[in-house]
MDAnalysis code that builds the backbone (N, CA, C; Angstrom):
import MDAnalysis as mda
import numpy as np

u = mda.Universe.empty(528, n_residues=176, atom_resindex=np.repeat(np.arange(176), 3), trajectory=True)
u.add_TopologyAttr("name", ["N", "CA", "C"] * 176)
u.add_TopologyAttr("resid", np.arange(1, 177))
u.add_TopologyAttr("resname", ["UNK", "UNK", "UNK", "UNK", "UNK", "UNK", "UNK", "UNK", "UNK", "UNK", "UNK", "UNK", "UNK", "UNK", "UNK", "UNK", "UNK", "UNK", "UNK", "UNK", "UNK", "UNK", "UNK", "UNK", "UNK", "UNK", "UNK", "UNK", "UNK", "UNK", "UNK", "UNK", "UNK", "UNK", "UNK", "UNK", "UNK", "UNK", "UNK", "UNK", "UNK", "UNK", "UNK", "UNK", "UNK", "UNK", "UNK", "UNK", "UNK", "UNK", "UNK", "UNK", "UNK", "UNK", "UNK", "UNK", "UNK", "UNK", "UNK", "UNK", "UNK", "UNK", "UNK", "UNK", "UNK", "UNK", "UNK", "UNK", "UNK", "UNK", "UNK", "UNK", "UNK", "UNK", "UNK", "UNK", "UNK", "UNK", "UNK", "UNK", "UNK", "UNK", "UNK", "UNK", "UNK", "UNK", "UNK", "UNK", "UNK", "UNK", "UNK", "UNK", "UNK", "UNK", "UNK", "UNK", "UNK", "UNK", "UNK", "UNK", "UNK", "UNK", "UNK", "UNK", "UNK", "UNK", "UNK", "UNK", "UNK", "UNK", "UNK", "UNK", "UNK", "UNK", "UNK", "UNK", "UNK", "UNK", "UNK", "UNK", "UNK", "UNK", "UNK", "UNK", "UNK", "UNK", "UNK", "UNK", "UNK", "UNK", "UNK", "UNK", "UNK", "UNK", "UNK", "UNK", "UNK", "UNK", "UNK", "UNK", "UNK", "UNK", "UNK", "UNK", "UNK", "UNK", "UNK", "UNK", "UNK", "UNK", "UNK", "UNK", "UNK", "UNK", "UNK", "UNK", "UNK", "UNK", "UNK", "UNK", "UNK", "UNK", "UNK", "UNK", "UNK", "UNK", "UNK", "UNK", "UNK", "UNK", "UNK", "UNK", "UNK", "UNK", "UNK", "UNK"])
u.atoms.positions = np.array([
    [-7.125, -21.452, -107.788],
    [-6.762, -21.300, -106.386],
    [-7.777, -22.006, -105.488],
    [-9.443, -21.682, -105.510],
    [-10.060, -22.643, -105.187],
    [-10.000, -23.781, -104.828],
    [-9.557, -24.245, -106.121],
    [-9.804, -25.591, -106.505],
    [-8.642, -26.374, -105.863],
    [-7.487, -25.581, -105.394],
    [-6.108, -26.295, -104.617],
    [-6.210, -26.657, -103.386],
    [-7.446, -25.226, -102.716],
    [-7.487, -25.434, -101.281],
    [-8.394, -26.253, -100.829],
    [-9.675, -26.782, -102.080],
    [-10.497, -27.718, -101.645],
    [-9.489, -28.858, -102.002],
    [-8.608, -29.481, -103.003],
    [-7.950, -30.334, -102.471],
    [-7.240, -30.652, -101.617],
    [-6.506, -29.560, -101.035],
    [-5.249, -29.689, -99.855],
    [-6.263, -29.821, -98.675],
    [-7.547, -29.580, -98.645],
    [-8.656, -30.069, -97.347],
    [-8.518, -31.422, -97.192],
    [-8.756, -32.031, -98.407],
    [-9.571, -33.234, -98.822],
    [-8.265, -34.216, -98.325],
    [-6.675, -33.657, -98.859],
    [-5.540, -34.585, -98.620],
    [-5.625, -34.188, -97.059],
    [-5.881, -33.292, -96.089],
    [-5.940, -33.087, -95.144],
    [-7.045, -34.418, -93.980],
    [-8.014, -34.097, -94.574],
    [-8.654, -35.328, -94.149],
    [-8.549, -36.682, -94.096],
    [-7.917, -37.016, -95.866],
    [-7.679, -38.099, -96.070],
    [-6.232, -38.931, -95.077],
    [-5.418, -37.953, -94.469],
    [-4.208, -37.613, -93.944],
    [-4.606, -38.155, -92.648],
    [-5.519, -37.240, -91.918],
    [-6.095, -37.569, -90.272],
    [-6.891, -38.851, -90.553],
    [-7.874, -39.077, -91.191],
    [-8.288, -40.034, -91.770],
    [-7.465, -41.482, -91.398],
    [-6.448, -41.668, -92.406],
    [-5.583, -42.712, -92.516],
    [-4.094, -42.636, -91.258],
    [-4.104, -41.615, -91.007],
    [-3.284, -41.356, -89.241],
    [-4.176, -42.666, -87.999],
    [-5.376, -42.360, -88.164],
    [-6.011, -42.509, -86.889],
    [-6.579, -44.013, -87.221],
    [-6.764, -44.745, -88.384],
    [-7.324, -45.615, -88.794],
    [-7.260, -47.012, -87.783],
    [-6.145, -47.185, -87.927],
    [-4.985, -48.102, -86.821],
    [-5.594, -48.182, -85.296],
    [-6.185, -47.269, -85.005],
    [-6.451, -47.476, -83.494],
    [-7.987, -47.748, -83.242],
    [-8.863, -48.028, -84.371],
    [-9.813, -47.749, -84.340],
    [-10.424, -49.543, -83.279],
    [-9.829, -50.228, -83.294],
    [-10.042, -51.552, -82.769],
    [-9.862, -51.403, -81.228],
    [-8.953, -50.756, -80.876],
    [-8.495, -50.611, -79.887],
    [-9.877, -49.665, -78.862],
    [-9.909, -48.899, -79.811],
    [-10.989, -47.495, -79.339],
    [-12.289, -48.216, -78.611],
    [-12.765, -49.328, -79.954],
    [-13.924, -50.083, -79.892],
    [-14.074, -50.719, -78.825],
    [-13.019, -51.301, -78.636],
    [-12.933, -52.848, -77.126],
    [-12.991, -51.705, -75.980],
    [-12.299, -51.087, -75.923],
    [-11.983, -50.132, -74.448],
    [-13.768, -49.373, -74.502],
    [-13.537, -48.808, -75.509],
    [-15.323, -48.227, -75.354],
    [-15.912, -49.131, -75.355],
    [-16.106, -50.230, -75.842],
    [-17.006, -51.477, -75.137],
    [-17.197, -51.858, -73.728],
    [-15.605, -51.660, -73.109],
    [-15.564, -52.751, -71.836],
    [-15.918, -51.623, -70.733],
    [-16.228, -50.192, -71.102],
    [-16.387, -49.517, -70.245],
    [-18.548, -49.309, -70.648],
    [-18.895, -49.101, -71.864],
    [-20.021, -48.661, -72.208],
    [-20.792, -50.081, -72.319],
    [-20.231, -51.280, -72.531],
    [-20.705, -52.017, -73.049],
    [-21.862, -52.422, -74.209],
    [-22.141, -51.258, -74.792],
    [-23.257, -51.340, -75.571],
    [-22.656, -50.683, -77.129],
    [-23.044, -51.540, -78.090],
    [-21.835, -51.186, -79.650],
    [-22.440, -49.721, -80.243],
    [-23.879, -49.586, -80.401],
    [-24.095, -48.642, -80.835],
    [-23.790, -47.045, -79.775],
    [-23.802, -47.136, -78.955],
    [-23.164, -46.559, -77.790],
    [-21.770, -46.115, -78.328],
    [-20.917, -47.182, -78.253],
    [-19.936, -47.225, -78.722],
    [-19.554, -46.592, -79.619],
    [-19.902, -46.494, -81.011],
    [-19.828, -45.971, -81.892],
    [-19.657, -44.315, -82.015],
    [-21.098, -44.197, -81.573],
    [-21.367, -43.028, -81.123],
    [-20.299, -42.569, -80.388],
    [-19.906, -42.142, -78.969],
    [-18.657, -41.926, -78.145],
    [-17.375, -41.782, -79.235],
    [-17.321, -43.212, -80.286],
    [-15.855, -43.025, -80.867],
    [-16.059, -41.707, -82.204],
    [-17.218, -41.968, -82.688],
    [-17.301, -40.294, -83.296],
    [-17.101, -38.974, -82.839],
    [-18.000, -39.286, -81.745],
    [-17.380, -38.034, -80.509],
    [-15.854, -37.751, -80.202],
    [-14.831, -39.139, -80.385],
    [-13.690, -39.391, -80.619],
    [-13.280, -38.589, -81.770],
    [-13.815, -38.948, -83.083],
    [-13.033, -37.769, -84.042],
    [-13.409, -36.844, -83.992],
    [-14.526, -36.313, -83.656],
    [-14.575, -34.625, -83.348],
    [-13.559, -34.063, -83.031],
    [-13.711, -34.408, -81.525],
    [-12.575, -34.161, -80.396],
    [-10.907, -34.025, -81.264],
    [-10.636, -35.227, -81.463],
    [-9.463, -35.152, -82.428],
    [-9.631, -34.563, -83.710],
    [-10.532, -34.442, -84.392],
    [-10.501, -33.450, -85.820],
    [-10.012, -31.769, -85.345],
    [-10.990, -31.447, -83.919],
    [-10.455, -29.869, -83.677],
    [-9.184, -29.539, -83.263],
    [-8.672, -30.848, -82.951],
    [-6.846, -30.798, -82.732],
    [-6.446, -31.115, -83.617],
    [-6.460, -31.243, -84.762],
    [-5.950, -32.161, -85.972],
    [-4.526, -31.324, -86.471],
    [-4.479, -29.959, -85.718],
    [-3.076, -28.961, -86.650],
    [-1.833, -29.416, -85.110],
    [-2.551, -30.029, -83.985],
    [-1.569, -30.273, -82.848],
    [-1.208, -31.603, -82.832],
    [-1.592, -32.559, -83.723],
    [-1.702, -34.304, -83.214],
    [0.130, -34.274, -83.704],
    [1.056, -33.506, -84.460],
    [1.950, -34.184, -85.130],
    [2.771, -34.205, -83.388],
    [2.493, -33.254, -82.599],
    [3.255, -32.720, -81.398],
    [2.869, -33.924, -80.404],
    [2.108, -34.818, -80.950],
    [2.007, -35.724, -79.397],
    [2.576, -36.941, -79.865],
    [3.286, -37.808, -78.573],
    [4.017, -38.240, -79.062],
    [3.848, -39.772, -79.232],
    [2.364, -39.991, -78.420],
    [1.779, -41.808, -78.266],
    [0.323, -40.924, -78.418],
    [0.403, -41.055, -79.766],
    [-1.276, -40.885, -80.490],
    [-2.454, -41.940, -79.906],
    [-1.642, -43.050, -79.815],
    [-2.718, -43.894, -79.261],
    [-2.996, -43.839, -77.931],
    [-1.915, -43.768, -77.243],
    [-2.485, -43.503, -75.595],
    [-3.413, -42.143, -75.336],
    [-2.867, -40.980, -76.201],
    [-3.783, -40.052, -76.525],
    [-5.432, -39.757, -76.689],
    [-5.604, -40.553, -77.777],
    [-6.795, -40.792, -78.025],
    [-7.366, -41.736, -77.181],
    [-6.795, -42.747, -76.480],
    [-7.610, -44.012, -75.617],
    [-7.948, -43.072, -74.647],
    [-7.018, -42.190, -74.004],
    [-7.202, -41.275, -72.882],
    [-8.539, -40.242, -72.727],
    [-9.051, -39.923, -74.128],
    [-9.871, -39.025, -74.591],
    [-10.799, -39.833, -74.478],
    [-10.880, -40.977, -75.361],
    [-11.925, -41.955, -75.308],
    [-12.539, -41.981, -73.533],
    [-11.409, -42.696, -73.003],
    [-11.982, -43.137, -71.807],
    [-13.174, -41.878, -71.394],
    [-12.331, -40.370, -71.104],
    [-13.103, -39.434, -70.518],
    [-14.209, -39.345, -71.235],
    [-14.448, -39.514, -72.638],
    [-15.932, -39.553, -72.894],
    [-16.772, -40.686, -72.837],
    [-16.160, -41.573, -72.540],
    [-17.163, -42.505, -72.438],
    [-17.917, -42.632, -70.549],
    [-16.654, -42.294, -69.680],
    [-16.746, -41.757, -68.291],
    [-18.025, -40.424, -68.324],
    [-17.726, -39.592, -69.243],
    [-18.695, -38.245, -69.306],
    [-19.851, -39.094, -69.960],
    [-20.186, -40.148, -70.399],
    [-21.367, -40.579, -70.542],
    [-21.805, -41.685, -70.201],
    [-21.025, -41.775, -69.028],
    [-22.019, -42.940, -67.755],
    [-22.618, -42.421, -66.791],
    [-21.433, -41.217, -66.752],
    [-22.340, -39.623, -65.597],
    [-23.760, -39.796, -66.010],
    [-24.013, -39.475, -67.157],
    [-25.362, -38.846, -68.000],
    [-26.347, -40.073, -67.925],
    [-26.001, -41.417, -68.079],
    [-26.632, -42.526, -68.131],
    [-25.927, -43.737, -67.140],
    [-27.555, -44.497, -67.025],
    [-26.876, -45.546, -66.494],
    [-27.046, -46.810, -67.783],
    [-26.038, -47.528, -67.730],
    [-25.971, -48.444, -68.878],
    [-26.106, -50.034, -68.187],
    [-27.018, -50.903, -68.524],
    [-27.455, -52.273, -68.098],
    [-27.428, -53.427, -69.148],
    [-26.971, -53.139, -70.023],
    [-26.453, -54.247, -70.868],
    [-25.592, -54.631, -70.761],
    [-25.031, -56.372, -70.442],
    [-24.031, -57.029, -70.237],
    [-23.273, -57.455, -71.311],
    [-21.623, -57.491, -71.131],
    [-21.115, -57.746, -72.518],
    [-21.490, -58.908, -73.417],
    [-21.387, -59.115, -74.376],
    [-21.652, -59.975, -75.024],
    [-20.349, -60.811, -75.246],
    [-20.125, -62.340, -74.974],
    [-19.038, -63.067, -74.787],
    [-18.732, -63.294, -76.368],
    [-17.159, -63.384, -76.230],
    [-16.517, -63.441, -77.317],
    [-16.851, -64.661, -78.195],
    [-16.455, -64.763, -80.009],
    [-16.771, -65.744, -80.553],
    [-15.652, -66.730, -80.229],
    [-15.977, -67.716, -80.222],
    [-14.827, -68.753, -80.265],
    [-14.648, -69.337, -81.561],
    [-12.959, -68.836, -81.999],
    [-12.568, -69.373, -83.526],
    [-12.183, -70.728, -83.372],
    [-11.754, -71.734, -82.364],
    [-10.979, -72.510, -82.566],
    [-12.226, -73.343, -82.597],
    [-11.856, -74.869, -83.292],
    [-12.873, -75.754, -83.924],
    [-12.530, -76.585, -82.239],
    [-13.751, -76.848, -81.598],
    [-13.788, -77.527, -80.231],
    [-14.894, -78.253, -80.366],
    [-15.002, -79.278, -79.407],
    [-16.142, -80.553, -79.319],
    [-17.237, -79.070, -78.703],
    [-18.911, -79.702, -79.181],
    [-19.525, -78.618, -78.307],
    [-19.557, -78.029, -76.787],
    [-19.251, -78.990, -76.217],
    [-18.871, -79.440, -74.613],
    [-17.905, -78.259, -74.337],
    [-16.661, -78.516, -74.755],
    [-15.517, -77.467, -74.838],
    [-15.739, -76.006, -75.565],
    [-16.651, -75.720, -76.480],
    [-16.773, -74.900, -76.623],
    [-17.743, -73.646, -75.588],
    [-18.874, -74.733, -75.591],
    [-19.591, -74.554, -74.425],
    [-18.982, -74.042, -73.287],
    [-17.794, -75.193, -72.848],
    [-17.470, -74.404, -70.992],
    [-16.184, -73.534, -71.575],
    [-15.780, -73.072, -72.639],
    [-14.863, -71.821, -72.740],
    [-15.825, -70.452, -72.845],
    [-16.821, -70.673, -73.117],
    [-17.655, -69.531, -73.320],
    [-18.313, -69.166, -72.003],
    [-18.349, -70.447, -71.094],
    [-19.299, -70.347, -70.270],
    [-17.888, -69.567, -69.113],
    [-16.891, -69.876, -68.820],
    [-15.472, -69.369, -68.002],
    [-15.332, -68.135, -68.498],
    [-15.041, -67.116, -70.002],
    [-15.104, -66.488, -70.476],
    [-16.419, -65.583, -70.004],
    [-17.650, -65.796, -69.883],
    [-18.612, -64.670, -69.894],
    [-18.590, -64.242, -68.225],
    [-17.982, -65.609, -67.095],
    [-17.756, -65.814, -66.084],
    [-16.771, -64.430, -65.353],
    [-15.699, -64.741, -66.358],
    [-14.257, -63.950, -66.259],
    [-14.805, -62.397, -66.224],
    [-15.098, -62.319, -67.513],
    [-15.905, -60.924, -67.859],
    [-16.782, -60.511, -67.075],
    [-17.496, -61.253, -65.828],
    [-18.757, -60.689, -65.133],
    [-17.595, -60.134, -64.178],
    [-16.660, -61.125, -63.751],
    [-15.612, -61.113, -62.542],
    [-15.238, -59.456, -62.327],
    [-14.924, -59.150, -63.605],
    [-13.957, -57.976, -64.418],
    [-14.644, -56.890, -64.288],
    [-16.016, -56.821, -64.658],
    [-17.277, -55.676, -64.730],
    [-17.671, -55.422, -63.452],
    [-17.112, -56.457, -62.271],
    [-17.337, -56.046, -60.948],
    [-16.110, -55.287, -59.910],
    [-15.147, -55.115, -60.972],
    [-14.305, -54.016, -60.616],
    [-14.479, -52.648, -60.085],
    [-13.781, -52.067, -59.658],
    [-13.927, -50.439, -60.020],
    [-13.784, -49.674, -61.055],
    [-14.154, -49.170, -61.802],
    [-14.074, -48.605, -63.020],
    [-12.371, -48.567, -63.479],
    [-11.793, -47.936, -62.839],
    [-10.218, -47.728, -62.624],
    [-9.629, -49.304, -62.997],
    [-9.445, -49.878, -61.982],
    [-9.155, -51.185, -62.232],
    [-9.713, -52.204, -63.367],
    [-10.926, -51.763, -63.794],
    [-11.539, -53.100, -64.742],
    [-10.846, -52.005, -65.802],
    [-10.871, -50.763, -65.943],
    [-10.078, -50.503, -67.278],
    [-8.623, -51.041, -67.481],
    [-7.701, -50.881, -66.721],
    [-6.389, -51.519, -66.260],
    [-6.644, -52.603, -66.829],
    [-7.311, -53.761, -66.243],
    [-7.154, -55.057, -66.299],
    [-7.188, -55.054, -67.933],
    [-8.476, -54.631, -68.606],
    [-8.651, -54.923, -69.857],
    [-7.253, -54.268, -70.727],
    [-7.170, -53.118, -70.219],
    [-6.223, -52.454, -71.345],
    [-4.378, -53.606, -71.257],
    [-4.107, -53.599, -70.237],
    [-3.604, -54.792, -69.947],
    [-3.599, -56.048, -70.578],
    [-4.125, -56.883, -69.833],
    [-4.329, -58.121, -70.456],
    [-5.200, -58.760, -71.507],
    [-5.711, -57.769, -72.307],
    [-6.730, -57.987, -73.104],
    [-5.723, -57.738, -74.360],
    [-6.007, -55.876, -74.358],
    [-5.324, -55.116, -75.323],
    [-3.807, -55.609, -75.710],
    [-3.039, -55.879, -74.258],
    [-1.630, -56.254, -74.583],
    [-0.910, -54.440, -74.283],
    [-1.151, -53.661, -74.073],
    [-0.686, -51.879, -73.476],
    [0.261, -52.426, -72.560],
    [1.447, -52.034, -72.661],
    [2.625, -51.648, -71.667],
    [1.859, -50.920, -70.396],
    [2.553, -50.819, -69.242],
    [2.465, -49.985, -68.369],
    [2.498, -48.468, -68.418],
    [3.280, -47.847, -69.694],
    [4.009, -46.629, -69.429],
    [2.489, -46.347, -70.462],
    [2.097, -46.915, -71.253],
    [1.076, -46.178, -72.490],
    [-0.319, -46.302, -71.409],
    [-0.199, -47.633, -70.500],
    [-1.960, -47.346, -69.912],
    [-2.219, -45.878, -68.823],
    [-0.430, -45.781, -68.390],
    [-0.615, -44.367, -67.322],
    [-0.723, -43.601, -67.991],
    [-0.862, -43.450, -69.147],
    [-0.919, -42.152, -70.183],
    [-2.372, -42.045, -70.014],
    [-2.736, -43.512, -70.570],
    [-4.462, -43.245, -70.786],
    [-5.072, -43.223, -69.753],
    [-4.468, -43.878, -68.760],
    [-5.552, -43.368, -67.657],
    [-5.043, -42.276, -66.839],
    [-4.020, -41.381, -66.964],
    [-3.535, -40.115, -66.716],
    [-3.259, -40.657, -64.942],
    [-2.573, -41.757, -64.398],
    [-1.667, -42.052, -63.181],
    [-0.956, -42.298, -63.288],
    [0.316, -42.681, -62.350],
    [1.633, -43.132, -62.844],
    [1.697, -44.844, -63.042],
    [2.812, -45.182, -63.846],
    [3.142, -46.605, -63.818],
    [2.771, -46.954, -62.294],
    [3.047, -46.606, -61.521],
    [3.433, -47.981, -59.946],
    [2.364, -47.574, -59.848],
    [0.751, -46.663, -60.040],
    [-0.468, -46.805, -59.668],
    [-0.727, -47.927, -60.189],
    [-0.521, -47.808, -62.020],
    [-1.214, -48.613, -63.079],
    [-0.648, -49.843, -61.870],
    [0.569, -50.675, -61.754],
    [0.919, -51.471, -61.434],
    [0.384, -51.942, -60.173],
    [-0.362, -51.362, -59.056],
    [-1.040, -51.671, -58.272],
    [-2.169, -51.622, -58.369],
    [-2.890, -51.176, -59.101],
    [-4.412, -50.955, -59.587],
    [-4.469, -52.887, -59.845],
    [-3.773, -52.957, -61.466],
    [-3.525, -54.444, -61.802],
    [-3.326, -55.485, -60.545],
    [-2.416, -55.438, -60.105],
    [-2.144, -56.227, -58.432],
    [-3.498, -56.182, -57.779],
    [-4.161, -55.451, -57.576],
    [-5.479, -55.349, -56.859],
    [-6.489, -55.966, -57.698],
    [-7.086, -55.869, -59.002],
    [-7.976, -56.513, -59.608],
    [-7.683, -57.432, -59.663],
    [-6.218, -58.011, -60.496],
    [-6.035, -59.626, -60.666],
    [-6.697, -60.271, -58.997],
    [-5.955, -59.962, -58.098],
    [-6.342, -60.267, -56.874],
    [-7.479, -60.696, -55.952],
    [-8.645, -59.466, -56.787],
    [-10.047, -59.680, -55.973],
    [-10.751, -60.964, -57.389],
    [-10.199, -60.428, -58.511],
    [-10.524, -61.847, -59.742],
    [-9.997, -63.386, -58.878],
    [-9.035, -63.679, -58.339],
    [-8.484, -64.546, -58.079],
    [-9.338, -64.964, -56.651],
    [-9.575, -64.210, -55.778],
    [-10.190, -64.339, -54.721],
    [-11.795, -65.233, -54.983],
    [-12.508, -64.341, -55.675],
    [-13.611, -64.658, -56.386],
    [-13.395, -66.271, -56.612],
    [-12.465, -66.359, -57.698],
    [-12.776, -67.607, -58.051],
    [-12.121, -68.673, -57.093],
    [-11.043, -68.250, -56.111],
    [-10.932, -69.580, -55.503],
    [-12.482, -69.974, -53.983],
    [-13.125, -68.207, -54.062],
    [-13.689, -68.855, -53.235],
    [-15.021, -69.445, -53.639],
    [-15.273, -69.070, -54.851],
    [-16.097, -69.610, -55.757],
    [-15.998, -71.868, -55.889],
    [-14.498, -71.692, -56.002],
    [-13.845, -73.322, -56.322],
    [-14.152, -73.948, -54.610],
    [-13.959, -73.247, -53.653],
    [-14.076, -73.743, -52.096],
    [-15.661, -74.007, -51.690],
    [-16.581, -73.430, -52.402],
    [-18.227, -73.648, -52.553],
    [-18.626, -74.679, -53.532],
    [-17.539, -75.137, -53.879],
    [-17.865, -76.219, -54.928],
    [-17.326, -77.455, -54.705],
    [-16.552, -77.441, -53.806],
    [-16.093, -78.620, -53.499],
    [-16.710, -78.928, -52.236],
])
């Protein structure tokens, strides 16, 4: 008898385990673009399975696991900017495609550009933008995670793209 219920744990784990596996990329970037710091990161997304391990007998009842958990995420990573202030800037993406150095150079250099643009959001909005156009999230899954409705999410977006766009044309009008 023992010996059934330490296995039916173990398939239990292995169960939540391999449930949650799938989102774990997702978890990372969003806790990045808000914490910016990986080991940070990490940390918070463990705090992530806690959180979800003590619900683990309610997860079958929800019905966008992933907007779920991004939603959770966010608030802890929010509950630990309260606590700290964080000053490390993101680190710009690798570039896979084979480019002259020149081109690789000014995609990285527009890219870390974009990303400063983005980090000068409001918290609200630079999450939007990323979960958005980064992640690829529908409208109906980011109001989940960020707990507003679609036509907020949809004006939040309208407003960041906007002050991004502003930025850079008046950025392009100082340059010419």
């Amino acid at each position: 008898m023992k010996e059934q219920s330490a296995n039916q744990k173990f398939m239990e784990k292995k169960s939540f385990v391999d449930r949650l596996l799938p989102f774990q990329g997702h978890w990372f970037r969003m806790a990045k673009s808000i914490l910016y710091q990986e080991d940070l990161c990490r940390d918070v997304i463990q705090d992530l399975y806690l959180k979800l391990w003590e619900k683990h007998h309610e997860l079958d009842q929800i019905a966008n696991l992933s907007a779920y958990s991004l939603r959770i995420l966010r608030n802890l990573c929010i509950d630990h900017l309260r606590k700290t202030v964080v000053t490390e800037e993101i680190n710009a993406d690798v570039i896979t495609q084979i480019l002259s150095p020149y081109e690789s150079y000014e995609k990285k250099e527009i890219r870390k550009f974009i990303s400063k643009l983005i980090d000068q959001l409001p918290e609200l909005q630079r999450t939007i933008i990323r979960l958005r156009d980064v992640e690829g999230f529908e409208f109906k899954e980011i109001s989940e995670i960020v707990s507003i409705s679609e036509n907020a999410v949809k004006v939040n977006l309208s407003r960041a793209r906007q002050k991004i766009r502003e930025r850079l044309l008046s950025l392009n009008v100082k340059n010419n």
